[in-house]
C-alpha positions in Angstrom: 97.3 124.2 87.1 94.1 123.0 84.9 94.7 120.2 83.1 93.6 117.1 81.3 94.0 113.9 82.4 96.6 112.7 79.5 98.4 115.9 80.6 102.2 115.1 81.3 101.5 116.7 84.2 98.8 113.9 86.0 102.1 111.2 84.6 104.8 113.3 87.1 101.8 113.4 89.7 101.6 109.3 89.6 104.9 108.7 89.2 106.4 111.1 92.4 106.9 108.0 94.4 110.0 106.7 91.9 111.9 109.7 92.7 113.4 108.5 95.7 115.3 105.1 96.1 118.6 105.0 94.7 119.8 108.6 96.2 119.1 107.7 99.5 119.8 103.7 99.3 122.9 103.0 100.3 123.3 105.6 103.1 120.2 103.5 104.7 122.0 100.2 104.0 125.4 101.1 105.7 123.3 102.7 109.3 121.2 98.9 109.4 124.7 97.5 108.7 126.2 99.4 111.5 122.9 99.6 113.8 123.1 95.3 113.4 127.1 94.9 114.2 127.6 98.0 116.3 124.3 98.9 118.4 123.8 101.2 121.0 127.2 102.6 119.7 125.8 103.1 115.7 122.7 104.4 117.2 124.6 107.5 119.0 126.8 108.4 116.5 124.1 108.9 114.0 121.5 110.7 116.6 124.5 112.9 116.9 124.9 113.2 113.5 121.5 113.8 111.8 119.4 115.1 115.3 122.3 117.1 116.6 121.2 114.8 120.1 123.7 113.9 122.3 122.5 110.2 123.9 125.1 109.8 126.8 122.1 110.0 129.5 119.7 107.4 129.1 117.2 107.7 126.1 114.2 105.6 127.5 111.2 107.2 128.8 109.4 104.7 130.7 105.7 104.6 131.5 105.9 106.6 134.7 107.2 109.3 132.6 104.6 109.1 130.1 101.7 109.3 132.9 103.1 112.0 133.8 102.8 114.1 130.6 99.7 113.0 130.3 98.7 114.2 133.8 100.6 117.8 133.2 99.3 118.6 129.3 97.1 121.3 129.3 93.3 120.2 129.7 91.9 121.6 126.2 94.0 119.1 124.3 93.9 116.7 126.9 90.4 116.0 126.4 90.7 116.4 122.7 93.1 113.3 122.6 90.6 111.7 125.0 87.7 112.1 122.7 90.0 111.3 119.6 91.7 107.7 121.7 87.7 106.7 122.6 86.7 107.3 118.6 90.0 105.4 117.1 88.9 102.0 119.7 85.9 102.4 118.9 86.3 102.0 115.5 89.0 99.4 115.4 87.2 97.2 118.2 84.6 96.7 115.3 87.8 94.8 113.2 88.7 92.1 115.5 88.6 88.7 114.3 87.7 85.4 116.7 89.1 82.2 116.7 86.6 79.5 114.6 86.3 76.3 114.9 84.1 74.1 112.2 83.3 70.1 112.1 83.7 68.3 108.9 83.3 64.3 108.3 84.2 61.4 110.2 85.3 63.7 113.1 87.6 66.5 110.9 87.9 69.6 112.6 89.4 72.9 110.9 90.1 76.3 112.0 91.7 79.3 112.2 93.3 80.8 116.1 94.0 84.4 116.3 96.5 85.6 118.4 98.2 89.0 118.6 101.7 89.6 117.9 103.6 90.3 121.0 106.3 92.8 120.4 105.3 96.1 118.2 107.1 98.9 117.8 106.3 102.5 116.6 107.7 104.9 114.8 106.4 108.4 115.0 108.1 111.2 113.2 109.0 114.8 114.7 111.2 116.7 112.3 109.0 119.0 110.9 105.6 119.0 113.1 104.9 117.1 116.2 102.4 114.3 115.8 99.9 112.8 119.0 97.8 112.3 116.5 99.9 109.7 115.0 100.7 108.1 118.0 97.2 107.3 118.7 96.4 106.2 115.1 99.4 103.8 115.8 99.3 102.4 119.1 95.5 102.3 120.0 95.1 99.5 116.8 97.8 97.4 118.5 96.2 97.6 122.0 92.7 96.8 120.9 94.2 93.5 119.2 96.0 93.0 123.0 99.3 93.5 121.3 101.3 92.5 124.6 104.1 94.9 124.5 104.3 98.0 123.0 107.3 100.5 122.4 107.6 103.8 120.6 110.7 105.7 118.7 110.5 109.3 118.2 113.2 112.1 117.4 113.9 114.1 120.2 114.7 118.0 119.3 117.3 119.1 121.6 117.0 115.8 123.8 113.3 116.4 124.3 110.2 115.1 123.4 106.9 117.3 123.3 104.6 116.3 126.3 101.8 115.6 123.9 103.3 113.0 122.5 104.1 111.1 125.2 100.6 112.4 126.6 99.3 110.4 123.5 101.8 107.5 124.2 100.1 106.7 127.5 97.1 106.7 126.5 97.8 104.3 123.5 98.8 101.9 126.2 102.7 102.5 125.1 105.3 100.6 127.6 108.2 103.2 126.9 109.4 105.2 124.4 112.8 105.7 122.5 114.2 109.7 121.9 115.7 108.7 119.2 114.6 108.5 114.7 115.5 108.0 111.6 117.0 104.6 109.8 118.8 104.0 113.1 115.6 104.3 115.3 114.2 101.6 112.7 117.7 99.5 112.5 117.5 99.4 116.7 113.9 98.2 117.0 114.0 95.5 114.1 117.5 93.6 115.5 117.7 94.9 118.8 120.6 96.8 121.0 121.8 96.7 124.6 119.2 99.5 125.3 116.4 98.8 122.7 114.0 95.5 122.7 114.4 93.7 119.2 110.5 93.9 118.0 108.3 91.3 115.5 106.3 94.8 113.6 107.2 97.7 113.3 104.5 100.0 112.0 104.4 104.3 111.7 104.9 106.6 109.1 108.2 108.8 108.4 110.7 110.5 106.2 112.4 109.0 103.1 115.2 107.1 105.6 112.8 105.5 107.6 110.7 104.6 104.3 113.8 102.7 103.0 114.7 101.6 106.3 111.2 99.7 106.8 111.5 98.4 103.5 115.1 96.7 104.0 114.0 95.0 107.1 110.5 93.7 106.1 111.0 89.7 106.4 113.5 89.8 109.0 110.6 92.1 110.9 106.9 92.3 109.7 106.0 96.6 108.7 102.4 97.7 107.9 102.9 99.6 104.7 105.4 101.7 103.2 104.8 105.3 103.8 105.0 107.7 101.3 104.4 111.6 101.1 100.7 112.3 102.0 98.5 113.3 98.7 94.5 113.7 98.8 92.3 113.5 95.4 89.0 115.7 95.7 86.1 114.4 92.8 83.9 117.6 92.3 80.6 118.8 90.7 79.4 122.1 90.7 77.3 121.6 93.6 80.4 122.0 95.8 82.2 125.1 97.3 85.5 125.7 95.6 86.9 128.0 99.3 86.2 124.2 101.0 88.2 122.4 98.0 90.9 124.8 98.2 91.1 124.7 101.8 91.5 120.8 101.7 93.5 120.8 99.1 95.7 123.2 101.0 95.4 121.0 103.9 97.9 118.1 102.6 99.9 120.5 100.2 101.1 122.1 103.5 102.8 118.9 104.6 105.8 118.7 102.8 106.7 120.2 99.4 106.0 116.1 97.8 102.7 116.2 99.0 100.1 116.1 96.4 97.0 117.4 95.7 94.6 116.7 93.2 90.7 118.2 92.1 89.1 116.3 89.4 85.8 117.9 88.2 83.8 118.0 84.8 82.6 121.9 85.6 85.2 124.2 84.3 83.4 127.4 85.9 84.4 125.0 90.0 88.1 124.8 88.2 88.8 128.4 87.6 87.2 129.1 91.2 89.3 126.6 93.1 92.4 127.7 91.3 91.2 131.8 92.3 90.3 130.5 95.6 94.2 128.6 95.9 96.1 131.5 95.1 94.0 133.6 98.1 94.2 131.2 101.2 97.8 130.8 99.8 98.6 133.9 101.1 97.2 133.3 104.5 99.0 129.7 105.9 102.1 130.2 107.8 103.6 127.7 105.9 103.5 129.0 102.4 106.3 128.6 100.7 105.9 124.5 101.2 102.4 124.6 100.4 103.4 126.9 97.3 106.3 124.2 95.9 104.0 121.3 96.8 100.8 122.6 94.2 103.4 123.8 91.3 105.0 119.9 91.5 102.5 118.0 92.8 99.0 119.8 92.1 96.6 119.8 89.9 92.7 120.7 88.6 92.0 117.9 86.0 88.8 118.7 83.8 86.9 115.4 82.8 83.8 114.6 81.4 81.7 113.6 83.2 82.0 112.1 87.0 82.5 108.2 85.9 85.4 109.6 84.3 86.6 111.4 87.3 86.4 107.7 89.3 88.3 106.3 86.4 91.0 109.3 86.7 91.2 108.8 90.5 91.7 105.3 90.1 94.5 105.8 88.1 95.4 107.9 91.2 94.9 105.5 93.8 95.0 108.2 96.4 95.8 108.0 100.0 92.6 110.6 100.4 89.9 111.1 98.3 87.0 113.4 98.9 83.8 113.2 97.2 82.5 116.6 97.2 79.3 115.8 95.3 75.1 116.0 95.5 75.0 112.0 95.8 78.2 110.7 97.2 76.8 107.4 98.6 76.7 106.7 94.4 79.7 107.5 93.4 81.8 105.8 96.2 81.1 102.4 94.7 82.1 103.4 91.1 85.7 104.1 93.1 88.2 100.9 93.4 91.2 102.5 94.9 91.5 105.1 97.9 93.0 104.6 101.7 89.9 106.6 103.0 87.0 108.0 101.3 85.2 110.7 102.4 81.6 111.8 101.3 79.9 115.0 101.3 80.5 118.5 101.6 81.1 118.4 105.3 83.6 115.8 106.0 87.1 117.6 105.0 90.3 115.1 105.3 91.2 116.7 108.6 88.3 114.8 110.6 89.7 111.8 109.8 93.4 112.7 110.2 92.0 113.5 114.2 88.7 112.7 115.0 86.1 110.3 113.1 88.1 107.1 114.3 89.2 105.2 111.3 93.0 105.0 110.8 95.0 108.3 109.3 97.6 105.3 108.6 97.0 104.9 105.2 98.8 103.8 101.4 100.5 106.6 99.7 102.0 106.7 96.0 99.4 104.4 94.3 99.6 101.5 96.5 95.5 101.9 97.3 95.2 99.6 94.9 96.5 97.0 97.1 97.0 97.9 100.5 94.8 99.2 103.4 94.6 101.8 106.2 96.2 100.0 108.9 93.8 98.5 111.7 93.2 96.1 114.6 94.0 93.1 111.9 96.9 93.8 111.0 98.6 93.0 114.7 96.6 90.0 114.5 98.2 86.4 113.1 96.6 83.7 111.9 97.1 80.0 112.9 95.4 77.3 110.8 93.8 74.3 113.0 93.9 70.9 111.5 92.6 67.6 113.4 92.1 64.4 111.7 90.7 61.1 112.9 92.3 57.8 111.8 89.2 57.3 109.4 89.3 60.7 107.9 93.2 60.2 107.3 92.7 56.3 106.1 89.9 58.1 103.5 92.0 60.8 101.7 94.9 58.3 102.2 95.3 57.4 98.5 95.0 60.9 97.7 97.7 62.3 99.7 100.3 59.4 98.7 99.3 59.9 95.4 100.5 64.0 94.9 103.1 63.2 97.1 104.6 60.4 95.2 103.9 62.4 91.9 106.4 65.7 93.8 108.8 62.6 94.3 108.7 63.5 98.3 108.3 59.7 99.3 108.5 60.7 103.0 105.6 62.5 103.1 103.6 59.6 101.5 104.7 57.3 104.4 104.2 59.2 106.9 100.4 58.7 105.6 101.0 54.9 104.7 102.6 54.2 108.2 99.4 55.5 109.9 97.2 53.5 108.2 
């Protein structure tokens, strides 16, 4: 598991993300097809298909519904999701942009109006695991930016959904919720059925189908990002402790057997602890054998030089989470480009932010750090530019105007200048 950073190994690591597309491509095309033509009808048959979910009763849960869950769930983790819903606002309150408004000559007055989009919908997965968490991360964005109507889509197991997640749902300020996931729950929400609204985003993370499915409707529907499996880089020096980089590591290997997890250090002695110290906790996590097939793919200890090398490696990385396990983090975060979430110091494992800290667990996977971000308040925000000209300003870039427009041979735009003045 200790390699360099040219290893053939670190290559697969980058590269896990291409592994998907065309096997699973043209299954997701034919249930959009069907979803769009068909609707409520496609969206049954395939809940019956891949959920085993028979949808002949209603599949809405409506607000009521979710108060109630949230009333009944069990008070421990009811005020955990209280704390964790006050942190995540807080946070994303601190993102909101204001409309602006600036004067320019002879009366000219720019700007920029921010409104929020109405319509949003969620996905949150629950195959595997069951997710409040994500819910929160999801919705409470949306309802700082005053998105006006919120909606949700989750897989129900044997027709239900867990009453923390619709706990988590309520609080997020969700309007109702559809039992129902996959391509189809994606299909439904970007074109619209008898039973389910026709959103403008669609944001939430999810399996390979859903993946494919957000990317085939982006432009007829705006998405946030396009999830991958979840990965976490860890940059070490020997002042760290290698059972607190094992346990992190473990921490995202334990998601699914593509998740990746990666410890870059320039001490070899913190290497050959952390691989020790893998092989032990190993033994101890219920879920083993996914954590186990995730580290022999998708793990690795890369040995560097030096630490500007290990931010050059993670770059290269771009990771969704990246710890910086060292004596000065503060200095090495701004040698590092490329991460969702960074996350300095010996005390701030991955998990805090996953649940608690505030800042979005919604983050890029598979490289795309180097140009997306977590998802926040902005991105249920648009942007309308504000443009007011008086007849003197127009009469003074007149010439200009006619004169690109004539030179793009789009005479009608020059008149429409010329007749004004």
């Amino acid at each position: 598991m200790i390699i360099d950073k040219n290893s053939d190994k670190l290559n697969k690591i980058l590269n896990r993300g291409e592994l998907f597309d065309e096997k699973y491509l043209s299954v997701v095309m034919d249930i959009l097809k069907d979803v769009r033509i068909n609707g409520d009808k496609a969206v049954k048959s395939y809940t019956k298909k891949f959920d085993n979910h028979d949808l002949n009763e209603s599949y809405v849960i409506g607000v009521d519904e979710l108060k109630s869950s949230f009333d009944k769930l069990e008070s421990g983790l009811k005020d955990s999701l209280i704390k964790a819903e006050k942190s995540i606002r807080f946070y994303h309150e601190k993102q909101m942009e204001k409309t602006w408004l600036i004067n320019g000559n002879n009366g000219i007055v720019l700007g920029q109006k921010i409104s929020p989009v109405e319509n949003v919908g969620i996905y949150v997965p629950g195959g595997k695991a069951v997710y409040p968490s994500s819910v929160l991360m999801n919705s409470v964005p949306a309802n700082v930016a005053g998105v006006e109507n919120i909606v949700m889509s989750t897989p129900a197991a044997y027709g239900k959904v867990q009453e923390s997640v619709l706990a988590a749902a309520y609080l997020g300020g969700v309007k109702k919720v559809y039992k129902i996931g996959g391509a189809q729950a994606v299909a439904a929400m970007a074109y619209g059925t008898e039973t389910v609204e026709k959103v403008d985003k669609i944001v939430g993370p999810g399996n390979i189908f859903v993946a494919l499915a957000k990317k085939l409707v982006f432009g007829f529907v705006d998405i946030d990002m396009i999830a991958g499996p979840s990965e976490i880089t860890i940059i070490a020096d020997e002042s760290a402790n290698p059972q607190f980089i094992a346990a992190d590591m473990l921490s995202q290997a334990e998601h699914d057997e593509m998740a990746s997890s990666v410890l870059i250090t320039y001490s070899k002695k913190l290497a050959e602890s952390v691989n020790a110290e893998l092989k032990k906790q190993l033994e101890e996590l219920p879920r083993k054998d996914i954590a186990e097939a995730s580290l022999k793919d998708f793990g690795a200890i890369v040995l560097v030089e030096n630490l500007e090398e290990a931010a050059e490696v993670s770059d290269r990385i771009a990771p969704e989470h990246l710890e910086l396990c060292v004596a000065n983090p503060y200095e090495l975060m701004f040698k590092v480009r490329n991460a969702g979430a960074i996350f300095l110091g010996h005390y701030t494992p991955e998990a805090v932010g996953d649940y608690i800290a505030g800042p979005n667990h919604t983050l890029p996977t598979g490289g795309s750090a180097r140009f997306f971000s977590p998802l926040g308040a902005y991105d249920f925000l648009k942007r309308s530019s504000i443009v007011n000209f008086t007849k003197d300003a127009l009469r003074e870039c007149a010439e200009d105007v006619m004169g690109i427009a004539n030179s793009e041979e789009l005479t009608a735009h020059a008149k429409s200048v010329k007749i004004r003045i």
